[in-house]
NUMI-299693 format. One record per residue (C-alpha): residue number from 0; residue in three letters; chain; z, y, x. Coordinates in nm, 4 decimals, decimal comma, m for minus. Each point is the difference from the previous one (the first is absolute). Example, Ala and Ser with C-alpha at 12.3 -4.5 7.8 and 13.67 -1.06 7.14 Angstrom:
! residues 2
+-----+-----+---+----------+----------+----------+
!   k !   r ! c !       c3 !       c2 !       c1 !
+-----+-----+---+----------+----------+----------+
!   0 ! ALA ! A !   0,7800 !  m0,4500 !   1,2300 !
!   1 ! SER ! A !  m0,0660 !   0,3440 !   0,1370 !
+-----+-----+---+----------+----------+----------+
***
This chain:
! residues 285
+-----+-----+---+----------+----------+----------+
!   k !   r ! c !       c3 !       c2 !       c1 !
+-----+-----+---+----------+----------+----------+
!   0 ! UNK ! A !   0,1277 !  m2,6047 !  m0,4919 !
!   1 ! UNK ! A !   0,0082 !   0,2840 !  m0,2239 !
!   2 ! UNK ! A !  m0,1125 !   0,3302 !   0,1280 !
!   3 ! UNK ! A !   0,1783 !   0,3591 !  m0,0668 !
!   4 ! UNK ! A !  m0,1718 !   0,3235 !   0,0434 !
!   5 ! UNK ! A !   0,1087 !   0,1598 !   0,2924 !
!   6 ! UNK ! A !   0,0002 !   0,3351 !   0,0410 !
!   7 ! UNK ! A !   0,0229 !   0,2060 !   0,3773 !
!   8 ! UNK ! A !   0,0530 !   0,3751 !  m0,0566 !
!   9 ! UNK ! A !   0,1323 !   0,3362 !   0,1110 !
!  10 ! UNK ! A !  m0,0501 !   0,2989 !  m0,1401 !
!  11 ! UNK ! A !   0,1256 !   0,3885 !   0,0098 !
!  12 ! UNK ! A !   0,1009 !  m0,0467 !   0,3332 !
!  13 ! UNK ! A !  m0,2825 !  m0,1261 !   0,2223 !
!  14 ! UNK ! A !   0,0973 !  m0,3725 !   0,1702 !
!  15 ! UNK ! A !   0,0329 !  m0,0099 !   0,3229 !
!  16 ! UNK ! A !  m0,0284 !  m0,2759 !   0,3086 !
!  17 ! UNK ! A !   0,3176 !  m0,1816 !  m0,1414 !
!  18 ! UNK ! A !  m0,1456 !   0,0056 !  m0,3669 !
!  19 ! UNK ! A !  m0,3416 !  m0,0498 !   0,0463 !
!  20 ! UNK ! A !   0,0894 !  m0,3137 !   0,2674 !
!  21 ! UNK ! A !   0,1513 !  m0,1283 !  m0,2960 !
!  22 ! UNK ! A !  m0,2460 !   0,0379 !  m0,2302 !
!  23 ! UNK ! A !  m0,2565 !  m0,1542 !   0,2531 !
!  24 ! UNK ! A !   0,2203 !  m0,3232 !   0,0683 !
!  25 ! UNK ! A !   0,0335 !  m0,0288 !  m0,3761 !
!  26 ! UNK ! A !  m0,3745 !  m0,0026 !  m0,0649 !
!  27 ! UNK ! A !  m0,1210 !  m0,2059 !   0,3084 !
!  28 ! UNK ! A !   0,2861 !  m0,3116 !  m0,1470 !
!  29 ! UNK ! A !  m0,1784 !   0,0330 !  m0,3206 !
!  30 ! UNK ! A !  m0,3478 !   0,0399 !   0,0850 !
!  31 ! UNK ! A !  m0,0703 !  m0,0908 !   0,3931 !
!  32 ! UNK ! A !  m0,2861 !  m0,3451 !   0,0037 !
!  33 ! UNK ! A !  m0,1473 !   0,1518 !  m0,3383 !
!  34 ! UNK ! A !  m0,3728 !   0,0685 !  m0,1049 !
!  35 ! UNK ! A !  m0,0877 !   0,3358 !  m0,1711 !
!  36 ! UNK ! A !  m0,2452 !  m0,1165 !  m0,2764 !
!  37 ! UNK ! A !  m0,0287 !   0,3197 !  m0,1500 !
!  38 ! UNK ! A !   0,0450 !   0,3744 !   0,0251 !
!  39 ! UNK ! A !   0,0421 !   0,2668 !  m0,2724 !
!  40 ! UNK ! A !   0,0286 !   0,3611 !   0,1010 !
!  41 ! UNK ! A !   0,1320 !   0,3374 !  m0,2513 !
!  42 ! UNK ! A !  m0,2699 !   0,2012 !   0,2847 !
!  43 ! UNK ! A !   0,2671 !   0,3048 !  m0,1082 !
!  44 ! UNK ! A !  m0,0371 !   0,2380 !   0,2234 !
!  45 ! UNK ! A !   0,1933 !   0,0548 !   0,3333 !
!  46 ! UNK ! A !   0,1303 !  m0,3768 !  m0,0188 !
!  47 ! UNK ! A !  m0,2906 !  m0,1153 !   0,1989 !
!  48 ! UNK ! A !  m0,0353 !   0,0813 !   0,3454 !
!  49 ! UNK ! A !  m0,2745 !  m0,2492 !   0,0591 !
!  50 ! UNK ! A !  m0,2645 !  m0,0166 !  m0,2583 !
!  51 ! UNK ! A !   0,1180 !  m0,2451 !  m0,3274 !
!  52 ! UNK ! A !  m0,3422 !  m0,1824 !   0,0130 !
!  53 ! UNK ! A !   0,0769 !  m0,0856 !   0,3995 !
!  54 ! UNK ! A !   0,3497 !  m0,0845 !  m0,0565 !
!  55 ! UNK ! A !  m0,0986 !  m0,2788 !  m0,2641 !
!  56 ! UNK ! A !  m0,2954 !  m0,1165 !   0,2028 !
!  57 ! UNK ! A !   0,2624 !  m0,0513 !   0,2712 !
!  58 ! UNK ! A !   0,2438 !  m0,1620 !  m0,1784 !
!  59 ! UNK ! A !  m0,1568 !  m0,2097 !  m0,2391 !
!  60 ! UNK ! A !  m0,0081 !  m0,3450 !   0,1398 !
!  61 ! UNK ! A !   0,1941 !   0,0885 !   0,3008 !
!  62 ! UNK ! A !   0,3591 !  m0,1981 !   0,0843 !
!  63 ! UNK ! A !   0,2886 !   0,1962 !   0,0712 !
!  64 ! UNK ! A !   0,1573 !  m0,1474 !   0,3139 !
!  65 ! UNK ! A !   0,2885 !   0,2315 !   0,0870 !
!  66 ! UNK ! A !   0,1461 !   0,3286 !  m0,1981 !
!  67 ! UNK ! A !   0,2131 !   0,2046 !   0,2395 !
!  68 ! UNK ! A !   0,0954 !   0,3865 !   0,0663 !
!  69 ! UNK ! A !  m0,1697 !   0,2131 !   0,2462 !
!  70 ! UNK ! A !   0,2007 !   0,3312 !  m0,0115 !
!  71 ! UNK ! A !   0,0541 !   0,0975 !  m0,4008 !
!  72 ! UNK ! A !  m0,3560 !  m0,1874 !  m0,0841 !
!  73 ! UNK ! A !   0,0086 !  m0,3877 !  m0,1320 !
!  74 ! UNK ! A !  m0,2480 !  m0,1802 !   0,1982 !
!  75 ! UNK ! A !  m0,1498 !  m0,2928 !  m0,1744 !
!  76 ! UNK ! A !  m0,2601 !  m0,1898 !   0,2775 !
!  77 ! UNK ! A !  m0,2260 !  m0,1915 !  m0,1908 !
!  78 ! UNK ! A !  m0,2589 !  m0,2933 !   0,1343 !
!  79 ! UNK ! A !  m0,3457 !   0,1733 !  m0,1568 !
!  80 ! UNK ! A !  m0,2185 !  m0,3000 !   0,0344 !
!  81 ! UNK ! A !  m0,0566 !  m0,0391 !   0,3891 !
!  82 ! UNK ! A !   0,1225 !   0,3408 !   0,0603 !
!  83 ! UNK ! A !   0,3606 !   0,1577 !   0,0009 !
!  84 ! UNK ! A !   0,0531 !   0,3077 !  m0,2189 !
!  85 ! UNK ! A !   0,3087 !   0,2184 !  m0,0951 !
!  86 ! UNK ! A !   0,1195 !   0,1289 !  m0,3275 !
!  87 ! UNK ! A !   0,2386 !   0,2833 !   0,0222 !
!  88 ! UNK ! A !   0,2296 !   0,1302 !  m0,2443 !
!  89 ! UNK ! A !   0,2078 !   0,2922 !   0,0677 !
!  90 ! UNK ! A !   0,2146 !   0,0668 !  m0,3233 !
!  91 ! UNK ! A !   0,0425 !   0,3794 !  m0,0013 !
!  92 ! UNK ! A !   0,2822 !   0,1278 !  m0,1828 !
!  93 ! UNK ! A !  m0,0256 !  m0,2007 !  m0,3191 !
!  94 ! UNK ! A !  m0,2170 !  m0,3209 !   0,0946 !
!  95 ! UNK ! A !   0,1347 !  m0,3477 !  m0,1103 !
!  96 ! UNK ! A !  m0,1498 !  m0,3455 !   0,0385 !
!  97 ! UNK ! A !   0,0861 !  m0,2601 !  m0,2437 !
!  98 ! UNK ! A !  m0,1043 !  m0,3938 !   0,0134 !
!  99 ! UNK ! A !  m0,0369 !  m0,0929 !  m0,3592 !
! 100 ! UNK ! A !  m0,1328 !  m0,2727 !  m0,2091 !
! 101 ! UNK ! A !  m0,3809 !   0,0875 !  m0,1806 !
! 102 ! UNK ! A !   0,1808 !   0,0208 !  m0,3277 !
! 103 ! UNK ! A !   0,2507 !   0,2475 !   0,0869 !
! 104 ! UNK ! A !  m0,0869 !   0,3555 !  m0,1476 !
! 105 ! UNK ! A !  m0,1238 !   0,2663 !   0,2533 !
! 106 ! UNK ! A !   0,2062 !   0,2524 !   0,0970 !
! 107 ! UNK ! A !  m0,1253 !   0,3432 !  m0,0550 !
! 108 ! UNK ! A !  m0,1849 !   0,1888 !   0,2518 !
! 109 ! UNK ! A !  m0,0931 !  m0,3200 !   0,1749 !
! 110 ! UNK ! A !  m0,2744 !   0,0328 !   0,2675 !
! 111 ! UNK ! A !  m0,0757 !  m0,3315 !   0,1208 !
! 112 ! UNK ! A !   0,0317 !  m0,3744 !  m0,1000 !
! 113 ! UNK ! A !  m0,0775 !  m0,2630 !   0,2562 !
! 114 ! UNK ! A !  m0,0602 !  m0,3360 !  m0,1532 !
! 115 ! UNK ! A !   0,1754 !  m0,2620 !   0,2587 !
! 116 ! UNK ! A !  m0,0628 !  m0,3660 !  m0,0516 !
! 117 ! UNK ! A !   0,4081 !  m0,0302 !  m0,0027 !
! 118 ! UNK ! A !   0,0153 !  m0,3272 !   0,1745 !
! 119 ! UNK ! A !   0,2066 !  m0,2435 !  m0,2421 !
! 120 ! UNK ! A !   0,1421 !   0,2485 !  m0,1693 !
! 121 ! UNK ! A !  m0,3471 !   0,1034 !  m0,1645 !
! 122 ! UNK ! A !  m0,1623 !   0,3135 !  m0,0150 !
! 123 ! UNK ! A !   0,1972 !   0,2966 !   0,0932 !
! 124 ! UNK ! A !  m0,1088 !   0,3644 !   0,0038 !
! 125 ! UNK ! A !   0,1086 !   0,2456 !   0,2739 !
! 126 ! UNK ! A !   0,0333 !   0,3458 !  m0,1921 !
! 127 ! UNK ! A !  m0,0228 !   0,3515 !   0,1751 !
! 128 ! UNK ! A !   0,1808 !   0,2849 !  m0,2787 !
! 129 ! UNK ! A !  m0,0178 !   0,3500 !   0,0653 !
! 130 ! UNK ! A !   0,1075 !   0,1902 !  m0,2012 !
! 131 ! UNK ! A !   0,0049 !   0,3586 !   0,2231 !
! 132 ! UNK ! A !  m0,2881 !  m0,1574 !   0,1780 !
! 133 ! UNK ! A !   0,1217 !   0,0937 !   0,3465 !
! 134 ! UNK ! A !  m0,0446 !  m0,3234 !   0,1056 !
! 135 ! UNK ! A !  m0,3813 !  m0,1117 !   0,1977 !
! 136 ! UNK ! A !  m0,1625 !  m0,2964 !   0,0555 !
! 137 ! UNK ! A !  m0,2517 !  m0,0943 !   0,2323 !
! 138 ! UNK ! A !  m0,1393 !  m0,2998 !   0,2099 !
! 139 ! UNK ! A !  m0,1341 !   0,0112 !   0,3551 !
! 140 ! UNK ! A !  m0,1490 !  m0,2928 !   0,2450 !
! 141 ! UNK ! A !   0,1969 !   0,2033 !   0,3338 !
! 142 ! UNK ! A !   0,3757 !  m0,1103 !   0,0093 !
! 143 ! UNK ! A !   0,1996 !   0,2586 !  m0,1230 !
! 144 ! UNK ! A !   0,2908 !   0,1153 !   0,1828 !
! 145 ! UNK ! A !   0,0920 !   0,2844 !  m0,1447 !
! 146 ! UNK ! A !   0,0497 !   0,3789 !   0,0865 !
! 147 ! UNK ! A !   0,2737 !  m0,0225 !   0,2556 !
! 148 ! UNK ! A !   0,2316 !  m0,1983 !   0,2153 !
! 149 ! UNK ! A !   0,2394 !  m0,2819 !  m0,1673 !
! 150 ! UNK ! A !   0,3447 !   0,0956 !   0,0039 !
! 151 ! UNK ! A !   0,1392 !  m0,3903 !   0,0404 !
! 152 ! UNK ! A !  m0,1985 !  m0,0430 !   0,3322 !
! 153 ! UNK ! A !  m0,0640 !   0,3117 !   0,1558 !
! 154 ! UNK ! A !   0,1610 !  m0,0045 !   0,3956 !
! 155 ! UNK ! A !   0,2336 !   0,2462 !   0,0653 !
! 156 ! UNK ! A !  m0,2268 !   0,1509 !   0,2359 !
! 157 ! UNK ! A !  m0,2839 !   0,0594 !  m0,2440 !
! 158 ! UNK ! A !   0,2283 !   0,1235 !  m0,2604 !
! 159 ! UNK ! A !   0,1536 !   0,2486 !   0,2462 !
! 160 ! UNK ! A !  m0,3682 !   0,1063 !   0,0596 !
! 161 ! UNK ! A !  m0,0350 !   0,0685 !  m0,3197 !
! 162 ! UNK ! A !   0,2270 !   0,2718 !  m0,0196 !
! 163 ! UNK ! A !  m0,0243 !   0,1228 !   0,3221 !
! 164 ! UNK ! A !  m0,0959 !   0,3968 !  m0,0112 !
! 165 ! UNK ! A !  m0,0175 !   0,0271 !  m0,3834 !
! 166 ! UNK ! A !   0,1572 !   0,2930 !  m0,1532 !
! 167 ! UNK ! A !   0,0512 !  m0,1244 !  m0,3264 !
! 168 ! UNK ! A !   0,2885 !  m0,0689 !  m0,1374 !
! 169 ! UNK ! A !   0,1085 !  m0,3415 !   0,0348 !
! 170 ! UNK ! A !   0,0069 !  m0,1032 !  m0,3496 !
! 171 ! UNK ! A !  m0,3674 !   0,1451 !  m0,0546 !
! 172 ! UNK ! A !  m0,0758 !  m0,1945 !   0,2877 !
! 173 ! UNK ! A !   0,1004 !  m0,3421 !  m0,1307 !
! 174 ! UNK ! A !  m0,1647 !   0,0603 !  m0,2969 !
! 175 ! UNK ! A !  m0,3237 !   0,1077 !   0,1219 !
! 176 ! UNK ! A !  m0,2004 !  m0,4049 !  m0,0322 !
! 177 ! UNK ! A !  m0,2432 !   0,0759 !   0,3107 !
! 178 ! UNK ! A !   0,3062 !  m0,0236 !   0,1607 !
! 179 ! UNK ! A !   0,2006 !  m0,3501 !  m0,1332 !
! 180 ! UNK ! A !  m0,1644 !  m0,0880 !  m0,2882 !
! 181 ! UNK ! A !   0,2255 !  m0,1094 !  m0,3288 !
! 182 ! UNK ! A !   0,2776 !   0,1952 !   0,0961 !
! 183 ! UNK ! A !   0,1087 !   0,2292 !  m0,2864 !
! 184 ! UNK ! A !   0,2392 !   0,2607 !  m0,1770 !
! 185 ! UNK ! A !   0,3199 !  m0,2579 !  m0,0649 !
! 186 ! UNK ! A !  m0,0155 !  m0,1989 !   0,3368 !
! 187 ! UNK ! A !  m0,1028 !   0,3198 !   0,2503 !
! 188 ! UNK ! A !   0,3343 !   0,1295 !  m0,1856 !
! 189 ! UNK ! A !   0,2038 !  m0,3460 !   0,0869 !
! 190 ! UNK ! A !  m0,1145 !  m0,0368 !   0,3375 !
! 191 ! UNK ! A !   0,1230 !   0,3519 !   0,0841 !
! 192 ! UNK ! A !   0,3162 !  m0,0127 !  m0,1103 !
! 193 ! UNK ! A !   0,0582 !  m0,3491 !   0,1245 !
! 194 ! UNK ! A !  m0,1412 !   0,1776 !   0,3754 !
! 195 ! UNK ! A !   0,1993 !   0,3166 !  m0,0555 !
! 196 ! UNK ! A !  m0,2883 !   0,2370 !  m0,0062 !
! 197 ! UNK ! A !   0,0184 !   0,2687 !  m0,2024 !
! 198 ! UNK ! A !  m0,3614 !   0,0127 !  m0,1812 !
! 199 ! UNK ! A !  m0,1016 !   0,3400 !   0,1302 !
! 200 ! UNK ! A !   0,0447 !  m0,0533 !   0,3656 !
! 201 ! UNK ! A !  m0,3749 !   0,0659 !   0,1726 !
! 202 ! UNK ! A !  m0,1205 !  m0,3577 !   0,0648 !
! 203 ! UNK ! A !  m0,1420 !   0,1070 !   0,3160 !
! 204 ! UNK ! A !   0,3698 !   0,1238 !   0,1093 !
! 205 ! UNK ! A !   0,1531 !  m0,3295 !  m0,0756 !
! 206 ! UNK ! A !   0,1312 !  m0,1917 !   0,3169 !
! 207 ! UNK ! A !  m0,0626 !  m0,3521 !   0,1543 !
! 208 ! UNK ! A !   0,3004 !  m0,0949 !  m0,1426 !
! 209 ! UNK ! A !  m0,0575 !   0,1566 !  m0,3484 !
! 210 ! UNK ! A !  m0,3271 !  m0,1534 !  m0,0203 !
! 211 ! UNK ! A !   0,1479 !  m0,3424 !   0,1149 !
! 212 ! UNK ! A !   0,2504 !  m0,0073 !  m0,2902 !
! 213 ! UNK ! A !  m0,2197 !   0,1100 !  m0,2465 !
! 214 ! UNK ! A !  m0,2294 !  m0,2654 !   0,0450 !
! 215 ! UNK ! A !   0,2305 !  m0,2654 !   0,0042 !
! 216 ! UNK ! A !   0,1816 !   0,1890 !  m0,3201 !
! 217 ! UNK ! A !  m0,3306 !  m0,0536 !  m0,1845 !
! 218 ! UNK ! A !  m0,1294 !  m0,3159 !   0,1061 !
! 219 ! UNK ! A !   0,4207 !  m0,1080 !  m0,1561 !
! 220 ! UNK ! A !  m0,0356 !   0,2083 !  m0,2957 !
! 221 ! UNK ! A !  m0,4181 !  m0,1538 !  m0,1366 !
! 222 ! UNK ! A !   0,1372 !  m0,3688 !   0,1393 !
! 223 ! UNK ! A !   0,3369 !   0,0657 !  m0,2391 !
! 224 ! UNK ! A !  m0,2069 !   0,1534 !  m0,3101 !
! 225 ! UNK ! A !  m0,2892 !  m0,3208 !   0,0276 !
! 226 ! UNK ! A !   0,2781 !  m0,2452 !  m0,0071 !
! 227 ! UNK ! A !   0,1750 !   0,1638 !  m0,3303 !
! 228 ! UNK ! A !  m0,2912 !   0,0443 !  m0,1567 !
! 229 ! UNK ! A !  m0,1027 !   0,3765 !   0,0186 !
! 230 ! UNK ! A !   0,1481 !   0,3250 !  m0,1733 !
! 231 ! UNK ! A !   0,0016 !   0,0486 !  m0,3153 !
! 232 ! UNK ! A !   0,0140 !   0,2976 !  m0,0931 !
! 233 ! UNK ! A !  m0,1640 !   0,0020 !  m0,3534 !
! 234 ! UNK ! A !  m0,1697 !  m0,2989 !  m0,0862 !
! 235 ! UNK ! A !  m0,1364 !  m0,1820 !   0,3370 !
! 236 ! UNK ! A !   0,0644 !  m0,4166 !  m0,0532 !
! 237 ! UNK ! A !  m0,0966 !  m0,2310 !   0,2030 !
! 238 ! UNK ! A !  m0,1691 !  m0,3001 !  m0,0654 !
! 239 ! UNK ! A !   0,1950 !  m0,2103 !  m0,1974 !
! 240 ! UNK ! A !   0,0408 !   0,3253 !  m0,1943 !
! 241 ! UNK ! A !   0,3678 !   0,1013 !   0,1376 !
! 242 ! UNK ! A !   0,1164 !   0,3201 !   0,1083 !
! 243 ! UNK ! A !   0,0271 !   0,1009 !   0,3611 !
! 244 ! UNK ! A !   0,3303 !   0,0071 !   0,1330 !
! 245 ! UNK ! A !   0,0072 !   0,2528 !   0,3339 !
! 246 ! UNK ! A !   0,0360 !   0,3160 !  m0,1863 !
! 247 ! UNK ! A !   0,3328 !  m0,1450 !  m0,0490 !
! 248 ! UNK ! A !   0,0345 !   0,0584 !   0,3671 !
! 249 ! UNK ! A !  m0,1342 !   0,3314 !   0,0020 !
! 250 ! UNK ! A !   0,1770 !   0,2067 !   0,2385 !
! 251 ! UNK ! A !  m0,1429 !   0,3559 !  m0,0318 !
! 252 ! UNK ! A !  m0,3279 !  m0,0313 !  m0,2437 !
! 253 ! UNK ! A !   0,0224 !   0,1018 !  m0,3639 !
! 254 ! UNK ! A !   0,3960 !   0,0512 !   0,0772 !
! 255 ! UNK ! A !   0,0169 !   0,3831 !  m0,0101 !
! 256 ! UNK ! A !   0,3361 !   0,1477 !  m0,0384 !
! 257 ! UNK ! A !   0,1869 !  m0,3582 !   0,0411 !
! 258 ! UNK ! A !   0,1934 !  m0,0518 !   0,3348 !
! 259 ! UNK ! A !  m0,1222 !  m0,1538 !   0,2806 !
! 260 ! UNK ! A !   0,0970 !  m0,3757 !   0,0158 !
! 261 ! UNK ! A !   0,1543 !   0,0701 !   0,3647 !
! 262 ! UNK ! A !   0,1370 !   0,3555 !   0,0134 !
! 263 ! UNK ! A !  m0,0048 !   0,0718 !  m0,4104 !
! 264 ! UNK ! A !  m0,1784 !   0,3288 !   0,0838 !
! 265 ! UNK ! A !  m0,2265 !   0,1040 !  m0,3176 !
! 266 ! UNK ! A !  m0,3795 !  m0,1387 !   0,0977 !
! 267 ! UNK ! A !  m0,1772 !   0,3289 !  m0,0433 !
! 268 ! UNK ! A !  m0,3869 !   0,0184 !  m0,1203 !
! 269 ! UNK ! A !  m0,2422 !   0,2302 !   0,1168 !
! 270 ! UNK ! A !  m0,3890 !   0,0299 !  m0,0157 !
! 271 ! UNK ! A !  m0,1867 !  m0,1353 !   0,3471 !
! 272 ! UNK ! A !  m0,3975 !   0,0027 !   0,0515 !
! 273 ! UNK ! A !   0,0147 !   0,0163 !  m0,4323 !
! 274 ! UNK ! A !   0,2266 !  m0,3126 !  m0,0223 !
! 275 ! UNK ! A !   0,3518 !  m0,0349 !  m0,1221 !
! 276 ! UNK ! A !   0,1477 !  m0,0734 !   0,3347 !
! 277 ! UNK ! A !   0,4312 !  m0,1387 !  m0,0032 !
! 278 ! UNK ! A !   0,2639 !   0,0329 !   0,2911 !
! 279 ! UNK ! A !   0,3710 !  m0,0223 !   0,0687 !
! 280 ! UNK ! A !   0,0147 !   0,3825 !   0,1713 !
! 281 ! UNK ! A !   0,3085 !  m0,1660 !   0,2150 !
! 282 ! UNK ! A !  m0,1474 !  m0,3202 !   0,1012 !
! 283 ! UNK ! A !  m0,3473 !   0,0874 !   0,1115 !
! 284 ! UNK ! A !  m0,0143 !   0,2637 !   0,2438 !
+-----+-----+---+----------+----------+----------+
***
């Protein structure tokens, strides 16, 4: 079997849970059941959140069992001799990982190569590049899990919760990780328009009912964007190094001045909590 470079990226924007689950599922096909024989390390600075000599003592000789997403961070869970370990990888605003071949060239700004065994396929190295350096990675022996609560699996009464008595707006609010972790700009703006909340609306004013739809407007709108791919909205691929497709059923983000796909009012753009934040001013109340 021949093997192609594959490459999983996003950059400008920063990926999100849709984006970043694909990235994951793309890496764990291609390297889950592997052995890390060696680690090389840039040891650039603010790449490394954990120090570069621990994260190759960690890795080298460990077997990555399972590569999944815990919020916007890329979990890789690793067998480190008797003991279990975590590598995490949280891509920033410009990170990419590619699977490559030993005789491919390096990318610039490349941070880390991890030297996998490959299986039958031969050696393959996992590549971290950086290029704003944005990105971290770290490894820890505690399971991660992440900043906040998970948006796919979060009960409706813990989500209300969440909100309850918060006087930020709404869209700040879905944004903020210690809240739902892996919830971003392009899919807090999807989920609102799909609940018919208008962005600014205090979160901690927002009824049962509001609260209800909203969750079940995300949970539809991260489950839609996994299952096309992601957004692409400059050059995010996934892993078999094709586009996204859900920006192509974007209703209000990045759509400024177009009319709404239900009412054809102009989506209007204003500045929220320092983010570019979309709405149909007739849908969304």
């Amino acid at each position: 079997m021949r093997f192609y470079p594959t490459t999983y990226t996003c950059t400008i924007a920063m990926p999100e849970l849709p984006e970043v689950e694909t990235i994951a599922n793309g890496v764990h096909q291609r390297t889950h059941g592997q052995t890390i024989l060696a680690v090389w390390t840039s040891n650039k600075p603010q790449t490394f959140k954990s120090p570069p000599a621990q994260i190759a003592e960690v890795l080298t000789q460990s077997r990555i069992d399972r590569v999944h997403r815990v919020g916007k961070t890329i979990v890789l869970d690793l067998t480190h001799g008797q003991r279990p370990a975590q590598f995490l990888v949280h891509l920033g605003m410009t990170g990419r990982l590619l699977v490559s071949t030993p005789e491919t060239p390096h990318p610039p700004h490349t941070h880390a190569i991890l030297t996998l065994d490959g299986g039958p396929d031969g050696i393959k190295e996992l590549r971290f590049v950086d290029p704003r350096r944005f990105g971290r990675l770290s490894v820890t022996e505690a399971e991660y899990t992440g900043p906040g609560r998970e948006p796919l699996t979060i009960s409706i009464e813990d989500f209300i919760a969440l909100f309850r008595k918060r006087k930020t707006p709404i869209k700040a609010a879905l944004l903020n990780q210690s809240l739902l972790h892996g919830v971003g700009n392009i899919y807090a703006d999807e989920a609102l328009f799909h609940a018919k909340i208008r962005p600014t609306r205090h979160a901690g004013r927002l009824t049962h009912d509001e609260l209800t739809r909203l969750r079940a407007a995300l949970i539809k709108v991260l489950k839609a964007a996994i299952k096309l791919g992601g957004s692409s909205v400059s050059d995010y691929v996934d892993a078999e190094g094709v586009a996204g497709f859900f920006q192509l059923h974007h209703h209000v983000y990045s759509r400024t001045g177009e009319p709404c796909r239900v009412c054809k009012t102009p989506i209007k753009r204003i500045v929220l909590a320092g983010r570019s934040t979309h709405y149909c001013p007739s849908c969304q109340k």
